[in-house]
C-alpha positions as CSV (number, residue, x, y, z in Angstrom):
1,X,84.5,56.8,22.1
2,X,82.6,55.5,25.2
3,X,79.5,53.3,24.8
4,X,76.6,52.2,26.6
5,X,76.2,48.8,27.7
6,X,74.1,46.9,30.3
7,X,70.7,48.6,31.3
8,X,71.5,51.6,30.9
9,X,72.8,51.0,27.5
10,X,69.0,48.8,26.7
11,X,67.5,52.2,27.9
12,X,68.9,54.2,25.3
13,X,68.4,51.7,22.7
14,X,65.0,51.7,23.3
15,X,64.5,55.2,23.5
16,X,63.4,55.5,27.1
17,X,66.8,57.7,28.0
18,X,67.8,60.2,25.9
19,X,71.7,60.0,24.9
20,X,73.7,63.7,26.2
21,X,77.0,64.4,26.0
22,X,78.8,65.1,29.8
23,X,79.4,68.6,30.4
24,X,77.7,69.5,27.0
25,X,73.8,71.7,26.6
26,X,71.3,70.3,29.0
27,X,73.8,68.4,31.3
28,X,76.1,72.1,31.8
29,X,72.6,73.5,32.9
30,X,72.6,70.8,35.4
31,X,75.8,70.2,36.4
32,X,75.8,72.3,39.9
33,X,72.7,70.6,41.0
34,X,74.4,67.2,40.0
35,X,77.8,68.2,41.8
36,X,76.4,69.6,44.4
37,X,79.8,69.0,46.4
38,X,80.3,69.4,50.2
39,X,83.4,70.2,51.9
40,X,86.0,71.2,48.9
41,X,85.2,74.7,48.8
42,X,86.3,75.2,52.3
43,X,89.5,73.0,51.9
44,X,90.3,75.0,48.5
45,X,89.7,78.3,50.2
46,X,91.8,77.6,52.9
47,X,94.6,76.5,50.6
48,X,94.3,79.8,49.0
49,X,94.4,81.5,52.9
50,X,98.0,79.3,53.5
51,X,99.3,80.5,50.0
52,X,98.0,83.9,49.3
53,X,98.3,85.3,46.0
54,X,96.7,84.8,42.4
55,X,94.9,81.2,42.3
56,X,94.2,79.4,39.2
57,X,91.5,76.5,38.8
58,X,92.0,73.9,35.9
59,X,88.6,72.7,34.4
60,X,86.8,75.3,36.5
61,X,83.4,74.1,35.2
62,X,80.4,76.6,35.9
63,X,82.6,78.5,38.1
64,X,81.1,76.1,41.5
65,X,84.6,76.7,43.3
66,X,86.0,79.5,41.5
67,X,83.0,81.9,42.4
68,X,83.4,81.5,46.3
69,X,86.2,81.7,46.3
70,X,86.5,85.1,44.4
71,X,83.6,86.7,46.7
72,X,86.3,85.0,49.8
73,X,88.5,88.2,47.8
74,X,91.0,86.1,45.9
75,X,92.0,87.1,42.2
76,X,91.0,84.0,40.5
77,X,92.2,82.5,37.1
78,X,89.6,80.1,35.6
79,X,89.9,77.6,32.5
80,X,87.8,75.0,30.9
81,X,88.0,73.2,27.5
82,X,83.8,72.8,27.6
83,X,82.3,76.1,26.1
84,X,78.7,75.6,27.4
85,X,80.1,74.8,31.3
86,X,81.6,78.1,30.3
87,X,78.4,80.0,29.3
88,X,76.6,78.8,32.5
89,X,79.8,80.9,34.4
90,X,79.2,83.8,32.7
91,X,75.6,84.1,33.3
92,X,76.4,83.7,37.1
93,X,79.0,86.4,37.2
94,X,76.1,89.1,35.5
95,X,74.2,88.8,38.7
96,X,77.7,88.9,40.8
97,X,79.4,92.0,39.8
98,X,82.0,91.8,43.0
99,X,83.0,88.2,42.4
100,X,83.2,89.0,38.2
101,X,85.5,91.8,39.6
102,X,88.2,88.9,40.6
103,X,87.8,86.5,37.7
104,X,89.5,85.8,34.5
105,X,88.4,83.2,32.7
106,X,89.2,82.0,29.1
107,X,88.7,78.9,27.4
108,X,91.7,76.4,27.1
109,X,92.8,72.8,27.5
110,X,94.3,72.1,30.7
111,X,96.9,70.2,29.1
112,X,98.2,73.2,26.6
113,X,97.4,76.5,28.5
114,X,99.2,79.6,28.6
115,X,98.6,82.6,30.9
116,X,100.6,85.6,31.2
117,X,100.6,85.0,34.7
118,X,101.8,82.9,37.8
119,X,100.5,81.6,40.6
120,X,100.5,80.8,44.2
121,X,97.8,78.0,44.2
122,X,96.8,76.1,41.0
123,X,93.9,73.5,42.2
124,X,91.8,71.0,39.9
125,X,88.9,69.9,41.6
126,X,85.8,67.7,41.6
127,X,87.4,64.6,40.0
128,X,88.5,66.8,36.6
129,X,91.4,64.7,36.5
130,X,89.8,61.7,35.9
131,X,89.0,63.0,32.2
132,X,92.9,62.8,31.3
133,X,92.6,59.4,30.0
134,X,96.5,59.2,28.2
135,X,99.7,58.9,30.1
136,X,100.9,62.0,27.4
137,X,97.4,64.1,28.3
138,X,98.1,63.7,32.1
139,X,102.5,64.2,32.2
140,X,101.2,67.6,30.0
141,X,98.6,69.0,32.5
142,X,101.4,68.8,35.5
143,X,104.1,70.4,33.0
144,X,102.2,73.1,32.4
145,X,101.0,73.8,36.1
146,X,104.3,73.6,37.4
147,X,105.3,76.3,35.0
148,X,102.9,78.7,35.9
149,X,103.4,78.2,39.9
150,X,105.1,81.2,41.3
151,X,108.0,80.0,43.5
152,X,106.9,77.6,46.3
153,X,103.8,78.0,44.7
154,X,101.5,74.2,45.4
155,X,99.0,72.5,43.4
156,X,96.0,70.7,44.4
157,X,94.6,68.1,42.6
158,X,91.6,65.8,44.0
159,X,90.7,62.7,42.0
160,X,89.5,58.8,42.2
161,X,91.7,56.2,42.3
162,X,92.0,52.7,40.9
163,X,91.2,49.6,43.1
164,X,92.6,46.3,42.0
165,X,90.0,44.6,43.4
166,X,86.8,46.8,42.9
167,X,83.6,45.1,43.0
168,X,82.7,46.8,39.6
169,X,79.1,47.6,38.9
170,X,78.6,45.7,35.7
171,X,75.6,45.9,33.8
172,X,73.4,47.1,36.7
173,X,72.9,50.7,37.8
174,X,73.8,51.1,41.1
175,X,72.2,54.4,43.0
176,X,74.7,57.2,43.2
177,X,73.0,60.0,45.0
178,X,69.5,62.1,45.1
179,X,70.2,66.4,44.7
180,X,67.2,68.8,45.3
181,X,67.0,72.2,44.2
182,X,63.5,74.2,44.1
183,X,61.1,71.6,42.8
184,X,64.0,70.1,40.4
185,X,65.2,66.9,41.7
186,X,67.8,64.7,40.4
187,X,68.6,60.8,41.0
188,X,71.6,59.6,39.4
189,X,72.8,55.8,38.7
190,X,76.0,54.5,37.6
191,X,77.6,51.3,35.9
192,X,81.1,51.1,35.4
193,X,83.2,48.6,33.3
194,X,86.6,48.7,33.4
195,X,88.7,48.7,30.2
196,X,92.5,48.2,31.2
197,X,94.4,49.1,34.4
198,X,93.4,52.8,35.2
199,X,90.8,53.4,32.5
200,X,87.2,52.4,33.0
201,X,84.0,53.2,30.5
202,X,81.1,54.7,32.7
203,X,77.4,55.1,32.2
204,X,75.5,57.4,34.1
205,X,71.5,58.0,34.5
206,X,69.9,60.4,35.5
207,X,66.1,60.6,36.3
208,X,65.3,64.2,36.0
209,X,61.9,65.2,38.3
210,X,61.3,68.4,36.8
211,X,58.6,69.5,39.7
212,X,55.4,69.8,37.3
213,X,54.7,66.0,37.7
214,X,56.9,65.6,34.6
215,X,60.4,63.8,34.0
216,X,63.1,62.3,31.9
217,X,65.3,59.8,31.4
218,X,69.3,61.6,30.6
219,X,72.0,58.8,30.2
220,X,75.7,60.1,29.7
221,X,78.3,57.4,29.0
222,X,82.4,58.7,29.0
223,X,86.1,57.0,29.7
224,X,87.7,58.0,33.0
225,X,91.1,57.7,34.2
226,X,91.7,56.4,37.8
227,X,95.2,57.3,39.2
228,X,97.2,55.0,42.1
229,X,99.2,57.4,44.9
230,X,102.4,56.4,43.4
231,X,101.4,57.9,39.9
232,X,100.3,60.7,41.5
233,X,103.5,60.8,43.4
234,X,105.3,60.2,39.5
235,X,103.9,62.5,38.2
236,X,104.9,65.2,40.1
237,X,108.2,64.4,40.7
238,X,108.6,64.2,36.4
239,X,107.1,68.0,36.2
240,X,109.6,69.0,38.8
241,X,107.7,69.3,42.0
242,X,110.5,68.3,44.7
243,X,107.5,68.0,47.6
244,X,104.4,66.2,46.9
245,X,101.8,64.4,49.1
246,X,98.9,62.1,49.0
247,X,96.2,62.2,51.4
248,X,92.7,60.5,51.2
249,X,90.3,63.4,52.6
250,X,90.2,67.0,53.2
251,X,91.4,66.8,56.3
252,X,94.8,65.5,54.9
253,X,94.7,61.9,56.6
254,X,97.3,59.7,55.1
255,X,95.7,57.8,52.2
256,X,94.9,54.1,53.0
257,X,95.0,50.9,50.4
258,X,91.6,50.5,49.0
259,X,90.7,54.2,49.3
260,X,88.4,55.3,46.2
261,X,89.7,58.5,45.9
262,X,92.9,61.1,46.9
263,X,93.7,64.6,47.3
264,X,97.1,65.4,45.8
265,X,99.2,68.4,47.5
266,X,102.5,69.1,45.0
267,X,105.3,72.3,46.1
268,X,107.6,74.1,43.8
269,X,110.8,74.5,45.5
270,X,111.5,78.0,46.6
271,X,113.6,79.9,44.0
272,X,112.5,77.9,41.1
């Protein structure tokens, strides 16, 4: 169970932040503000232009990649663990009846999910990975994405990576990033400690300006897993992938030592 330490965990102790769990009642409401990504969405739906056919996302969230991409036309598979990320999907869709039109979505582990179905393009986005915090959790999520890949069929998988020699954060906050939407506004801080090679406890804040001249204090502490290339690499080769590549950005440049984070690109061999 992750803990909170430092300021952020004094905060909390005091009372001045209120403890949430990530992904969980208020912090699903806020999630897209929080994540409000720039970039993916184009790279994913591009993906899904190169290999056209049913796409799949693991750990799809409130639908913040899965919903563009089904009004882009693409029949999309969606799954995710966390029921109330899940309840914010659903409310989208009833105001997006053409997009609902090309979505499935069902609630299921990433590591132990079964479709009656195959697909060209399986992507996990937004750092989803990094919640796989055993070697057996993360060797199960590529086993079971390799078999449901059609034949040359690629996954996409975008997550942070370990750096031996991170300047960690400690037991100071360190800003993360300001998100605006309406008069809601959102600052975030983060402290990170790490635990062992790979797994690291992590603290977040965030200062919620709700617009009325009101706010709160929301701190969210969790474990996260931080691959290396080579894993990456391992991994894929163990589910059976017989082509796999690494690449820092969305632009697919080559990845370079102390990169924070990694876009991995895996191919099923044709006929498998």
């Amino acid at each position: 169970m992750a803990e909170f330490f430092g300021v952020i965990g004094d905060l909390v102790k005091s009372g001045l932040a209120v403890a949430k769990q990530d992904y969980r009642g208020d912090q699903a409401e806020s999630y897209d503000l929080m994540q409000d990504w720039t970039g993916d969405v184009d790279y994913y739906l591009s993906l899904a232009e190169k290999h056209p056919g049913p796409v799949l996302e693991l750990a799809c969230g409130t639908g913040r990649v899965a919903v563009p991409m089904a009004q882009a036309g693409h029949r999309v598979w969606a799954i995710d663990i966390a029921r109330d990320m899940l309840e914010v999907f659903y409310r989208k869709l009833s105001n997006l009846p053409e997009a609902a039109e090309n979505l499935n979505i069902s609630c299921q582990d990433v590591c132990d999910f079964q479709l009656d179905q195959r697909f060209s393009l399986i992507i996990m986005p937004c750092f989803s990975f990094t919640h796989l915090t055993t070697a057996q959790q993360r060797r199960q999520m590529f086993a079971r994405a390799f078999a449901h890949l059609a034949s040359s069929g690629v996954l996409a998988v975008h997550t942070p990576l370990w750096v031996s020699d991170e300047d960690w954060t400690g037991n100071q906050p360190r800003y993360s990033y300001k998100r605006s939407r309406g008069t809601q506004q959102v600052l975030t801080f983060h402290q990170v400690r790490p635990e062992a090679p790979g797994l690291v406890t992590l603290n977040l804040l965030h200062v919620i300006c709700l617009g009325n001249g009101q706010s709160r204090l929301e701190a969210v502490a969790c474990q996260e897993y931080r691959s290396t290339p080579d894993e990456l690499k391992s991994l894929a080769a163990e589910a059976g992938f017989d082509k796999h590549f690494v690449y820092r950005d969305f632009k697919q440049n080559p990845v370079k030592p102390g990169d924070h984070a990694a876009i991995l690109i895996a191919k099923k061999e044709e006929g498998q």
